[in-house]
LUMKE-899055 format. One record per residue (C-alpha): residue number from 1; residue in one letter; x negated, y negated, z. Coordinates in Angstrom, 2 decimals. Example, Ala and Ser with C-alpha at 12.3 -4.5 7.8 and 13.67 -1.06 7.14 Angstrom:
residues 2
+-----+---+---------+---------+---------+
!   k ! r !      px !      py !      pz !
+-----+---+---------+---------+---------+
!   1 ! A !  -12.30 !    4.50 !    7.80 !
!   2 ! S !  -13.67 !    1.06 !    7.14 !
+-----+---+---------+---------+---------+
***
This chain:
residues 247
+-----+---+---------+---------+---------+
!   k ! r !      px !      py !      pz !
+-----+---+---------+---------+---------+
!   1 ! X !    0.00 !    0.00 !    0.00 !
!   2 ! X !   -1.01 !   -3.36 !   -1.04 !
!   3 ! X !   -2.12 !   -6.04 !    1.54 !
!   4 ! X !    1.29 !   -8.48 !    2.50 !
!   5 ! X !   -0.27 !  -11.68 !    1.46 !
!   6 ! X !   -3.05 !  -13.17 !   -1.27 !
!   7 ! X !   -4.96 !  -15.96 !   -0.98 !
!   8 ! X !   -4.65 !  -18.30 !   -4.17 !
!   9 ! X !   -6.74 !  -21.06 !   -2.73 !
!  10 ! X !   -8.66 !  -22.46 !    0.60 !
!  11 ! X !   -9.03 !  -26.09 !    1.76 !
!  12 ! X !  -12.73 !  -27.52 !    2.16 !
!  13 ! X !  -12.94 !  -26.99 !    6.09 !
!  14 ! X !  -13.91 !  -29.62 !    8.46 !
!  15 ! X !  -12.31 !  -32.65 !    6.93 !
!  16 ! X !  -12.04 !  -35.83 !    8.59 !
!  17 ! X !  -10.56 !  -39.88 !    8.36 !
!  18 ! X !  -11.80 !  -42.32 !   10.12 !
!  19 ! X !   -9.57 !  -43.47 !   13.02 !
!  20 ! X !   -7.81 !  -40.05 !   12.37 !
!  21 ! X !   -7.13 !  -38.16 !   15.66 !
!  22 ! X !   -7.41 !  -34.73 !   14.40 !
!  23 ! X !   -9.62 !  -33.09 !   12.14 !
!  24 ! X !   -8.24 !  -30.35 !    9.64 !
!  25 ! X !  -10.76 !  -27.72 !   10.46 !
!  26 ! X !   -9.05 !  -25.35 !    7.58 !
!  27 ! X !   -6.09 !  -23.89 !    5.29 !
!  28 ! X !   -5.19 !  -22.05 !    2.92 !
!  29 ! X !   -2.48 !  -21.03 !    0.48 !
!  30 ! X !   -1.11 !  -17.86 !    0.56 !
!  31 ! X !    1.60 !  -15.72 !   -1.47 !
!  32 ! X !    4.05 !  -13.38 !    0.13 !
!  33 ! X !    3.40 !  -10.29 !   -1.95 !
!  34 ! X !    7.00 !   -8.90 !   -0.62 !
!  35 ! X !    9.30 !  -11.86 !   -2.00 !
!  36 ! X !    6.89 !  -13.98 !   -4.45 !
!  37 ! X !    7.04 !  -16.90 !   -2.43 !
!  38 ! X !    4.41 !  -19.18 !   -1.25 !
!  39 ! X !    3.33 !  -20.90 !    1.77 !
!  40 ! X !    0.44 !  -22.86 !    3.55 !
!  41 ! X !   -1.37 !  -22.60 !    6.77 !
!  42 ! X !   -3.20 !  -25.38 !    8.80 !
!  43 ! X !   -5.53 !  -25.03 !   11.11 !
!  44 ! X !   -5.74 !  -28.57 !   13.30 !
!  45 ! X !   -8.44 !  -29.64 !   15.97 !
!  46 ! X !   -7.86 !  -32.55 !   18.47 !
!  47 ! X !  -10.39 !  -34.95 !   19.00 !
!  48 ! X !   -8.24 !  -37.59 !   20.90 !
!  49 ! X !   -8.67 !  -38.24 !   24.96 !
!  50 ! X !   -4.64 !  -38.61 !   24.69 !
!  51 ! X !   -2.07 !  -34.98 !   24.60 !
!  52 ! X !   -0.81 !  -34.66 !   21.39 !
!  53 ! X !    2.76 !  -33.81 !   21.18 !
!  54 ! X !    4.30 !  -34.44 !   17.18 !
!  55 ! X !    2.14 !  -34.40 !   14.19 !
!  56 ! X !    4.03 !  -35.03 !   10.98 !
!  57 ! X !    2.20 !  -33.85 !    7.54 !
!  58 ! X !    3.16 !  -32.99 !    4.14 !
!  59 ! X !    2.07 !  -30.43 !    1.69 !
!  60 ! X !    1.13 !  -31.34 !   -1.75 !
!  61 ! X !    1.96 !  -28.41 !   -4.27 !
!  62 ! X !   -0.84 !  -28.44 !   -7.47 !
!  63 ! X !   -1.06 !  -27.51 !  -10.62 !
!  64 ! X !   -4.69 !  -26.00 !  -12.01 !
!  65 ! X !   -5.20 !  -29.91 !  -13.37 !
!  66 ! X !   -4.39 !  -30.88 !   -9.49 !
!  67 ! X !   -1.36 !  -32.42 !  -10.31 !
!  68 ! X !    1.85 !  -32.87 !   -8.14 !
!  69 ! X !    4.54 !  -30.27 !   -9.29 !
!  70 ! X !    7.18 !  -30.71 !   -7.07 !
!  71 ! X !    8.48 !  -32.83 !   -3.89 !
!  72 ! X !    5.90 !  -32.81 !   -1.26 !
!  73 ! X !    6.91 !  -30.38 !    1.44 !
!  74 ! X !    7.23 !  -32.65 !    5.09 !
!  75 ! X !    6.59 !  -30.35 !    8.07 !
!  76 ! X !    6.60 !  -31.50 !   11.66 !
!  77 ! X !    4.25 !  -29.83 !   14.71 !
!  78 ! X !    7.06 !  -30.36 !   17.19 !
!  79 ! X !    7.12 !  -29.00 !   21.21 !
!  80 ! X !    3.34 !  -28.92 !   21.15 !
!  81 ! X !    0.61 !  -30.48 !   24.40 !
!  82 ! X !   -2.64 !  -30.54 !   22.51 !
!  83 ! X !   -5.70 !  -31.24 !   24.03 !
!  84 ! X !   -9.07 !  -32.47 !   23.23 !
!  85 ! X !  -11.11 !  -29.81 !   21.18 !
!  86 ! X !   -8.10 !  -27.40 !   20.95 !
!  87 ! X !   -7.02 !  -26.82 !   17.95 !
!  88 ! X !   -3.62 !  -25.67 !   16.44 !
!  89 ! X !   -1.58 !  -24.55 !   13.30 !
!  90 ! X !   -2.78 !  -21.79 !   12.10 !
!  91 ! X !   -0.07 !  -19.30 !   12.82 !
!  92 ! X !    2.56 !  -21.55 !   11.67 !
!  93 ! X !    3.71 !  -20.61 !    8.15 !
!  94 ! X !    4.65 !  -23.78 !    5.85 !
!  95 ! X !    7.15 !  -22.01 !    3.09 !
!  96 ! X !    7.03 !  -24.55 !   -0.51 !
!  97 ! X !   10.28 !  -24.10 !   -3.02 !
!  98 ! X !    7.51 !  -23.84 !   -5.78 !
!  99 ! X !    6.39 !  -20.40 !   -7.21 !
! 100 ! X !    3.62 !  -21.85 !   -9.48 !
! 101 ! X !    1.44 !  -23.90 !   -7.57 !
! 102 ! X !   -2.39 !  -23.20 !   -7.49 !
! 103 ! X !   -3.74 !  -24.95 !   -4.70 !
! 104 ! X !   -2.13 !  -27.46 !   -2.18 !
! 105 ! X !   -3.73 !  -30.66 !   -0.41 !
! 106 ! X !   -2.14 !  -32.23 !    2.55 !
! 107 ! X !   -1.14 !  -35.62 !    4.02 !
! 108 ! X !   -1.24 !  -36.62 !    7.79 !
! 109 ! X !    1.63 !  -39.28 !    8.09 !
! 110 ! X !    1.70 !  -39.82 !   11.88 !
! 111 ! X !    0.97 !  -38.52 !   15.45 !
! 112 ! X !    2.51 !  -38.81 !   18.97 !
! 113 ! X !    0.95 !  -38.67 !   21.79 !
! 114 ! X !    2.12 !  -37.57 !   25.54 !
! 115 ! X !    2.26 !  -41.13 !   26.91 !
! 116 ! X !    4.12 !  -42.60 !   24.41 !
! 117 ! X !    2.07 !  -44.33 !   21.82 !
! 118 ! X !    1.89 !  -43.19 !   18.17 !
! 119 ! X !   -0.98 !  -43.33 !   15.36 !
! 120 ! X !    0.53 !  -43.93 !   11.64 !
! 121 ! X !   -2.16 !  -42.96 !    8.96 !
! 122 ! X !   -3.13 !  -45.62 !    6.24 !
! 123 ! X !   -1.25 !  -44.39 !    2.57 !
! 124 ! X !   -5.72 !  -45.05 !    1.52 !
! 125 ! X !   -6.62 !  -42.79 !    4.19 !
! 126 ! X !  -10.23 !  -41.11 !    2.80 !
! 127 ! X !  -10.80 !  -37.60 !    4.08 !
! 128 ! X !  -13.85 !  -36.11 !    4.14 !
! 129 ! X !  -15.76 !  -33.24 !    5.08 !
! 130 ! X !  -17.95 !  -33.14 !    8.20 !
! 131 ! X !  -21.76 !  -33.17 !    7.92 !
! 132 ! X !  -22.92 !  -29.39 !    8.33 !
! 133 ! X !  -25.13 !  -29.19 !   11.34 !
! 134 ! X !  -28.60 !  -27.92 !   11.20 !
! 135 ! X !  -29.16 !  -25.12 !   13.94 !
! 136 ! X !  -31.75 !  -25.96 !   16.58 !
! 137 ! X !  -33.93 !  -22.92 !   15.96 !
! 138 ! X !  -34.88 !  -23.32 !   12.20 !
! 139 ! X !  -35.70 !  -26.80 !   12.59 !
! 140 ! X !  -37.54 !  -26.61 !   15.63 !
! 141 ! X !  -38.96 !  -23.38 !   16.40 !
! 142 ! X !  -40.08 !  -22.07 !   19.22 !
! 143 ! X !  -40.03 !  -25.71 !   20.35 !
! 144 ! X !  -36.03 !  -25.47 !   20.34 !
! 145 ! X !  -36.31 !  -23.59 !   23.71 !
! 146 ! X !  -37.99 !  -26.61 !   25.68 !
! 147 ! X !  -34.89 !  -28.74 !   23.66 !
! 148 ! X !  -32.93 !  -27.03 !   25.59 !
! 149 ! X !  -35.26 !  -27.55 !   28.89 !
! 150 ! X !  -34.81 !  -31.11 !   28.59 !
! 151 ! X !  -30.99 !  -31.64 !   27.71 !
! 152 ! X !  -28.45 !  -28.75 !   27.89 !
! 153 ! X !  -28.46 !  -24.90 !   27.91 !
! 154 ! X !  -25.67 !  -25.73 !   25.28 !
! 155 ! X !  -27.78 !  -27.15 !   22.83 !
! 156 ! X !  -27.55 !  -25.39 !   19.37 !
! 157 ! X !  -27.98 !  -27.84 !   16.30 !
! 158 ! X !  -29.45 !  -30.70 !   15.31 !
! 159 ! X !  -27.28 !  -33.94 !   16.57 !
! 160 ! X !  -25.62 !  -35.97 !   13.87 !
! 161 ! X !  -23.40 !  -39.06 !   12.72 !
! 162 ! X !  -20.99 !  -40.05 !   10.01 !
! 163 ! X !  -18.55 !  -42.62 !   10.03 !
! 164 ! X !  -17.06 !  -43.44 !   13.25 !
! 165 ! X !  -18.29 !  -39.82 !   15.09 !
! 166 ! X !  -21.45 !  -37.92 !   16.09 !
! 167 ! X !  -21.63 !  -34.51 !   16.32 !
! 168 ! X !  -23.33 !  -33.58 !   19.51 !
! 169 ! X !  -26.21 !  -30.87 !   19.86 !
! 170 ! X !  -23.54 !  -28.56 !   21.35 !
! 171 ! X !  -21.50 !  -29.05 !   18.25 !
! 172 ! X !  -18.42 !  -31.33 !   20.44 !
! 173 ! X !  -16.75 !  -33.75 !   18.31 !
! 174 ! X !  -17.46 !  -37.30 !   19.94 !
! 175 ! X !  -16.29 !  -41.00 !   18.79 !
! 176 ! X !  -19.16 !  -43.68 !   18.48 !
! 177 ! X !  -18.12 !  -45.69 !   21.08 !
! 178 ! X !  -18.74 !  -42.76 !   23.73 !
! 179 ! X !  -22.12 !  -42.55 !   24.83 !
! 180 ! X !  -22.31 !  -39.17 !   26.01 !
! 181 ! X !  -20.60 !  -36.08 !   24.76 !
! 182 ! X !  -17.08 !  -35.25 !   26.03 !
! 183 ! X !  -18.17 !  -31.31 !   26.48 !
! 184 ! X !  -21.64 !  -31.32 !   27.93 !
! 185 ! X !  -21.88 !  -35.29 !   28.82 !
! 186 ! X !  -25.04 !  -35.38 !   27.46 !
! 187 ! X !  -26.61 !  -38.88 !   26.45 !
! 188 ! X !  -26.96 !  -39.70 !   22.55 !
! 189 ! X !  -29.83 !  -41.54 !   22.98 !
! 190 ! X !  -31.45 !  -38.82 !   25.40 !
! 191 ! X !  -30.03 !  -36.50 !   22.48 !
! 192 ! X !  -31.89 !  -38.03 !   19.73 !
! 193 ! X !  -34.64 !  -39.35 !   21.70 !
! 194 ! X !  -35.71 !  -35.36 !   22.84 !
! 195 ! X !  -36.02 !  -34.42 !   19.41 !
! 196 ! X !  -39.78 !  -35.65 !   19.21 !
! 197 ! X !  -41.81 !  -32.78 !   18.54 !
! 198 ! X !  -45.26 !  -34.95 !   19.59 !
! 199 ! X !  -43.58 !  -35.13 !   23.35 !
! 200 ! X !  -41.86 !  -31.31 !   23.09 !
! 201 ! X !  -44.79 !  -29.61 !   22.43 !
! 202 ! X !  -46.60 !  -31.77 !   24.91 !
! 203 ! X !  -43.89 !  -31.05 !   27.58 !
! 204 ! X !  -43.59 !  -26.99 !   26.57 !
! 205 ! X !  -47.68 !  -26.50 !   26.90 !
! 206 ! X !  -47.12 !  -28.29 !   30.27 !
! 207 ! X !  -44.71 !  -25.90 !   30.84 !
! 208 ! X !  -46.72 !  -22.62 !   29.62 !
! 209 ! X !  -49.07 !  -23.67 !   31.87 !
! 210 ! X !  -47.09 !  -23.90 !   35.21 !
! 211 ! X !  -45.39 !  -20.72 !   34.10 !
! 212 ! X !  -48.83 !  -19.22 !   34.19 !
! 213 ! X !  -49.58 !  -20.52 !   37.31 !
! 214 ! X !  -46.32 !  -19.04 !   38.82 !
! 215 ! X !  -46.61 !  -15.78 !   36.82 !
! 216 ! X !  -50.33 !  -14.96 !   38.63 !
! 217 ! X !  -48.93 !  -16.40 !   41.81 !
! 218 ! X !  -46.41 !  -13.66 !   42.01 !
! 219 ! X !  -48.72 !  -11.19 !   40.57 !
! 220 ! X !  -51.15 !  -11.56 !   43.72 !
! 221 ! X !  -48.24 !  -11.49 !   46.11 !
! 222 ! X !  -46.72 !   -8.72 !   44.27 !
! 223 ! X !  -50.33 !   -6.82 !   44.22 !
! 224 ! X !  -50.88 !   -7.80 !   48.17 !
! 225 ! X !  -47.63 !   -6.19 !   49.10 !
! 226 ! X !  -48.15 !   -3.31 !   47.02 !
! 227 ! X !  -51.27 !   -2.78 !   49.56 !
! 228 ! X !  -49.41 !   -3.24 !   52.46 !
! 229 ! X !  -46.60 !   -1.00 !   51.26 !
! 230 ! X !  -49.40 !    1.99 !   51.09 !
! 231 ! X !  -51.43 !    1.24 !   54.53 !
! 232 ! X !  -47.56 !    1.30 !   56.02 !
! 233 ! X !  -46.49 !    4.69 !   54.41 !
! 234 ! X !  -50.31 !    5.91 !   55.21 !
! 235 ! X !  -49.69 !    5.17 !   58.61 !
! 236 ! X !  -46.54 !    6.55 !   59.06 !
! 237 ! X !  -47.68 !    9.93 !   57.81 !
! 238 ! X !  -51.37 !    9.26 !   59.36 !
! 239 ! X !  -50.08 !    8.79 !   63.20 !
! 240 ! X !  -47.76 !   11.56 !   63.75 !
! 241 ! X !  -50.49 !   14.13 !   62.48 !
! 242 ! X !  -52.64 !   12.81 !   64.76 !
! 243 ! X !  -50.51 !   12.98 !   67.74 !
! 244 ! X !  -49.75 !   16.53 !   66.90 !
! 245 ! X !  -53.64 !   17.43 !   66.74 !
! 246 ! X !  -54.38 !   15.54 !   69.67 !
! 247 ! X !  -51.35 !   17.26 !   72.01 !
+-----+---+---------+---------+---------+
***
């Protein structure tokens, strides 16, 4: 038996306007193999200090030239709490009247938020994708380690900008007018500042050093209680055949 669904086409993941609360991390447009019909799916991700609790969108239905073939389809995320970094959608099926479409694109009209307050999108509202993160250990090395040392355990990739965010080392979503990140409240500046590699390998042979220190440290303490472990069990075997010869 055939699988239920096929995938005609995927979104670019990890697009994002500026100002925009939410990021639309990925979709895709499927066909129901059982009926012929088709539908989207949205994957959302929150980057706003405020709940969400309404997001309004609308699907776009394309043709292979990327042109409009029918009504957009309006769908609103309704009875939701969203918080920052969770994301959402993605097992919510959006069902189009068209048949024929070959890919989809989608509009974010307008959010509410918990307290009240709203965000309408601009109709010139430019989305685009994320900068792709370089990972800590192919740029640095064995340096990445002592990276780590000197701002989180968490850190993974190489910290980045665009627009209106940065994307920390521990890959959380921030806004440019935070100054450190909203998951491991790190400091940019201490971010970008620890990525000399003049100071980290400075700071890691400093390191290797008092690690070597330490390491022969406990070595001689281990070695001088290995000694004293023996003369006890000698003892203790040594003394009671003694006191039996002597008797």
């Amino acid at each position: 038996m055939g699988e239920r669904f096929s995938r005609l086409y995927e979104l670019p993941k990890m697009q994002y306007a500026v100002g925009s609360p939410v990021i639309i991390v990925a979709g895709a447009l499927l066909r129901d193999n059982a009926n012929g019909k088709l539908l989207g799916q949205l994957k959302f991700k929150s980057i706003s200090s405020k709940p969400i609790r309404e997001l309004g969108i609308q699907v776009v239905a394309l043709d292979e030239s990327n042109n409009m073939i029918d009504e957009p389809r309006t769908y609103q995320y309704t009875g939701i709490q969203i918080e920052r970094n969770q994301e959402f959608g993605e097992n919510v099926p959006i069902f189009l009247e068209c048949k024929s479409a070959l890919s989809i694109s989608v509009v974010c009209k307008q959010i509410a938020f918990s307290d009240g307050t709203s965000y309408i999108y601009p109709p010139d509202a430019n989305w685009k994708l994320l900068p792709e993160q370089k990972k800590l250990d192919s740029v640095l090395g064995e340096l990445s380690s002592q990276y780590r040392r000197e701002t989180t355990n968490l850190s993974r990739y190489i910290p980045v900008a665009q627009d209106d965010l940065w994307l920390c080392a521990c890959s959380a979503i921030n806004h440019c007018n935070e100054r450190s990140c909203n998951k491991c409240k790190q400091d940019v500046k201490a971010l970008v500042t620890a990525l000399n590699v003049k100071t980290l390998k400075e700071h890691k042979a400093a390191f290797d050093q008092e690690k070597e220190r330490e390491d022969q440290k406990y070595k001689k303490y281990f070695t001088i209680f290995a000694v004293i472990s023996i003369v006890i069990a000698l003892i203790a075997i040594v003394v009671p055949i003694v006191s039996w010869i002597l008797r």
